[in-house]
N, C-alpha and C positions, 0 to 999 in steps of 0.2 A: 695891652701894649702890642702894636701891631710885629710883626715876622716880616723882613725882610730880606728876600733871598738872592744873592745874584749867582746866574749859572754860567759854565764856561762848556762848552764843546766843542773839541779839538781830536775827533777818535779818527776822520779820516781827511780830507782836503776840503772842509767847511770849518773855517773859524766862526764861532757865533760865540756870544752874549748876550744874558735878558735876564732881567730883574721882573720878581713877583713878586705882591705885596700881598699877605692873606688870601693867597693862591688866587691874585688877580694879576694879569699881566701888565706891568706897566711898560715893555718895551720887549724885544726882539730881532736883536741886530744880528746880519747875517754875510760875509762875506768868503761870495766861492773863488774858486781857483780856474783859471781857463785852461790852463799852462798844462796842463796834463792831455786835454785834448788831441794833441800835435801826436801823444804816441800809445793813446786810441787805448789808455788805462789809467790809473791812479799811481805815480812814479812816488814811492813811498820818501825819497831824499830832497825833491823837488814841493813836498806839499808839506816836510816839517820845515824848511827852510821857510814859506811864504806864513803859515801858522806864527813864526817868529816876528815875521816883519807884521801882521795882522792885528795880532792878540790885542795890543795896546790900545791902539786908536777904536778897536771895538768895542771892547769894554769900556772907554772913555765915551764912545757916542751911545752906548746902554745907558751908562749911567744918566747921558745930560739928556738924552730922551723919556726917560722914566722920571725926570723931572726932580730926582733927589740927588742929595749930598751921598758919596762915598762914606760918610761917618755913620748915618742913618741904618746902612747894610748890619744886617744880624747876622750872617754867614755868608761863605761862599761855597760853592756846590759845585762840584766840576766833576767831568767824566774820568773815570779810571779805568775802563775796557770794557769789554775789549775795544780793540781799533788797531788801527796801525802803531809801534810801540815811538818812533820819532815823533808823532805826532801828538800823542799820547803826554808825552816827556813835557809838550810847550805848555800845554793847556795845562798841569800838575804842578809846575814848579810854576807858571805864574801866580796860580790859586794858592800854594802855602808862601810866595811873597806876601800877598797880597793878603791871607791872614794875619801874615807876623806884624805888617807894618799896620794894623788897623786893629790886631788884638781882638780877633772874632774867630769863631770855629770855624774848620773844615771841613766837607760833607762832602763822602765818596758817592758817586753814582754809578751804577750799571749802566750801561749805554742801553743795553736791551730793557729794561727796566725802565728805561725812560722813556723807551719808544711806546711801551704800553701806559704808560700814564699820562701820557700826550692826550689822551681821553676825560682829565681831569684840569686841563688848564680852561682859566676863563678869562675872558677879553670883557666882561662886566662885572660886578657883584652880583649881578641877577641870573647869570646864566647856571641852566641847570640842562646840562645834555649827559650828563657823565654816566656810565653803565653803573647797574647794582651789580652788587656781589654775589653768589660766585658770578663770573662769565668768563667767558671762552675769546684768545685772542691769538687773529691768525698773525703774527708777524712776521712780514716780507719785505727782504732787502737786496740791495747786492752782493752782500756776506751772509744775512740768514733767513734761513725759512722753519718758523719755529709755531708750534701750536701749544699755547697758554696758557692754563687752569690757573687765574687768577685768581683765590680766595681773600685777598686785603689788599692796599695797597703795599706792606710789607712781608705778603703770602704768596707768591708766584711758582708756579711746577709747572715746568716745561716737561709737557706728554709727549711730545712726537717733536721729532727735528730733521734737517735733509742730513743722511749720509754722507755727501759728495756738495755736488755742487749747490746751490741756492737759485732760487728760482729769478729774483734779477743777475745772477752771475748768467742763468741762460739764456736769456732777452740778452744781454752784455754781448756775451761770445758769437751767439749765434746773427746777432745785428755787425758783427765786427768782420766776419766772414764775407756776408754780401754787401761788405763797403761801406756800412751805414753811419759810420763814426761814433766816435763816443761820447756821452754816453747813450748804449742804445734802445737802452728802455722806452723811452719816450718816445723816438724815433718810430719801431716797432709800432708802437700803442698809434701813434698816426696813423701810420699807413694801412694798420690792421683794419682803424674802421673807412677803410676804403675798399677792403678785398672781402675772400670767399672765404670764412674757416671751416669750411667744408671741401677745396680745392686741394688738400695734401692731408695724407695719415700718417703721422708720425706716432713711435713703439712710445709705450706708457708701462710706469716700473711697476712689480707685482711685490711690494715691500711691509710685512707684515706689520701689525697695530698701526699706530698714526703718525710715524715716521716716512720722509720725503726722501726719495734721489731723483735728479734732473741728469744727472750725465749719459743715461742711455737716451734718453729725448735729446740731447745735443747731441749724440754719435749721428743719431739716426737722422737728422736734421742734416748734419754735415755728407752726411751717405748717400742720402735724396739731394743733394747740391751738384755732390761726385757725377754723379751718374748720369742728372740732363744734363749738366755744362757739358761731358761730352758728347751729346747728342745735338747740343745747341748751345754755342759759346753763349748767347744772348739772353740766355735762360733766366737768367737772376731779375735782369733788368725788363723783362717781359711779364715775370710772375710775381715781383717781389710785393704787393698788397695782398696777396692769396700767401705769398707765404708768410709774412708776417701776420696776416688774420687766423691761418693754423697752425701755428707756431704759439700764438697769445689764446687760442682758446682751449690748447694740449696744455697748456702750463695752467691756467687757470683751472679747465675739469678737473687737473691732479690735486690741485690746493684742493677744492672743495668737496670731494670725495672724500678725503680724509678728514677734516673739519665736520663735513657733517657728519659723519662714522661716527668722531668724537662726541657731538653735539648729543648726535642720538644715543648711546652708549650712557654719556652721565647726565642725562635728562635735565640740558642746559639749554636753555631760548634765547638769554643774552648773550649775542657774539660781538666782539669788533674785530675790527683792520687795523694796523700800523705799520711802518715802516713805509720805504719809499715806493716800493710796488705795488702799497696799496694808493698811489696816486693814478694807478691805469685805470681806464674810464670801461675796461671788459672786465674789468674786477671789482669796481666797483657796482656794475651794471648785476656781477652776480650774486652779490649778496644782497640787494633787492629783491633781486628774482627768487632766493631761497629764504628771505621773509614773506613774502607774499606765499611761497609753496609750503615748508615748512613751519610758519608763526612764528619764528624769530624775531625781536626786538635787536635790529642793527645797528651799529656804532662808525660811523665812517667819517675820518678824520676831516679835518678842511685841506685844505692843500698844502697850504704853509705850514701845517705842522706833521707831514707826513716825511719830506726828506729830516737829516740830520738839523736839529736847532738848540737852543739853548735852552728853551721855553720849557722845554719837556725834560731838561736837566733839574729849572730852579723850580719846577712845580714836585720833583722828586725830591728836590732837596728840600722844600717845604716841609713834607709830610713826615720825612726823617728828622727836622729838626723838633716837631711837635712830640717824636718820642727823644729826642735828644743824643742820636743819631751819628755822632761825631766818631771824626777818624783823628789819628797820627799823622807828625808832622812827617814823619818820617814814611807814611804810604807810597810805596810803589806802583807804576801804571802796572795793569795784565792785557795780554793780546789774545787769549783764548777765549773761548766761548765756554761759560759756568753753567751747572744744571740748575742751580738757583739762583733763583733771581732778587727774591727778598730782602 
């Protein structure tokens, strides 16, 4: 009898929906939010109110895209946190309506937890790209920067994590400074491959084992800002591809120092990438370049499943339902970040 699964993800200002059938994808609806752009962040009252107005119609065009009947669905799978906790709230209480009135189980998801199995969805019954087990997974976002010791898909131990900030919060901040709007990850990742990242030295943290901090590479980023604007109002607007090219390649040498530290330490050759940071084309460029050096077998996501989606909810909630995996109706969202991920 086939598993099928529909996912709901609502942890920050992406409402999405997507049904998977025997961990194939039949659908992956996605709708973002602009509205926050005007104040250059993610306004946490302004992106549960639009999750409200969202949720329905998208889970309504999952469903009729995936081609089946609402009755058909074996579970629903939705994110529990972290995330924003408003936003949190939509995506939860629509997923236990939507069990009571269908009379099907409900299946909590880690948000981080599903960024890493984002590795395991397929768009055919043929497709076979998924990493073996163990393997090592860098996940990079706007809220985390986390290094992965994946032993199952229900076995997860986060090794190392940023103290402070996360590595797209500093593409974020530091693109928001020189004007660049939000969000400015991507922004960054352009004009980087237009410059020098060898035209500025910015400080890199001395933080022991395989844990990450970025906020002294953001001080020092804002420091080096300080200091030609007043030698040269125009400064920004003269150098900004050199500064975005060493700015993205200080953030990037940090991930991967530590990753490989780890890689080499527990005598692991399968790595992936996830999260939305792994969408920069100088981060993805590095973990070719430390398979080719290193013999690494890499895992690097498609595009469409490296920001927030659904896809990577109901492919989680797949695997959960096959051990039977079910939560209370009565489950609370969380907005912290857990040591485990399982």
């Amino acid at each position: 009898m086939s598993v099928t699964i529909l996912g709901i993800e609502s942890s920050c200002d992406d409402t999405s929906s997507s049904v998977i059938r025997d961990g194939v994808m039949l659908s992956n609806v996605i709708a973002s939010q602009a509205v926050h752009e005007a104040y250059g962040g993610v306004v946490p009252e302004l992106a549960s109110r639009a999750h409200q107005q969202n949720i329905i119609p998208v889970v309504a065009e999952a469903i009729k895209r995936a081609g089946i009947d609402k009755s058909e669905l074996s579970a629903v799978a939705f994110t529990r946190g972290p995330g924003l906790m408003g936003s949190l709230l939509v995506g939860t209480s629509f997923a236990k309506g939507l069990s009571v009135s269908l009379n099907i189980p409900m299946i909590e998801i880690n948000h981080l937890q599903a960024h890493v199995l984002a590795h395991f969805i397929k768009e055919t019954p043929e497709d076979d790209h998924a990493p073996s087990f163990p393997f090592l997974c860098l996940l990079v976002s706007g809220g985390n920067s986390q290094i992965i010791k994946v032993n199952a898909y229900n076995d997860m131990e986060v090794i190392g994590q940023t103290i402070d900030d996360a590595a797209g919060e500093a593409f974020d901040k530091c693109a928001k400074v020189m004007g660049l709007g939000y969000p400015g990850g991507p922004v960054v990742n352009r004009l980087a491959n237009e410059g020098n990242p060898n035209a500025f030295t910015f400080s890199k943290p001395h933080i022991p084992g395989y844990d990450y901090s970025f906020s002294g590479l953001k001080t020092s980023f804002l420091y080096t800002l300080r200091d030609k604007l007043q030698e040269d109002p125009d400064f920004i607007e003269k150098n900004k591809q050199d500064l975005c090219a060493s700015l993205q390649a200080t953030v990037i040498d940090i991930l991967m120092n530590k990753l490989r530290k780890a890689a080499k330490d527990l005598n692991i050759k399968e790595v992936a990438v996830a999260g939305g940071v792994s969408a920069n084309s100088g981060l993805r460029d590095a973990f070719l370049d430390h398979a080719k050096r290193f013999g690494w077998k890499v895992h690097i996501p498609k595009f469409s499943f490296t920001t927030d989606n659904a896809a990577m909810v109901a492919i989680t909630g797949y695997y959960k339902y096959l051990d039977q995996q079910f939560c209370p109706m009565d489950a609370v969202p969380f907005s912290r970040v857990l040591n485990k991920l399982g």
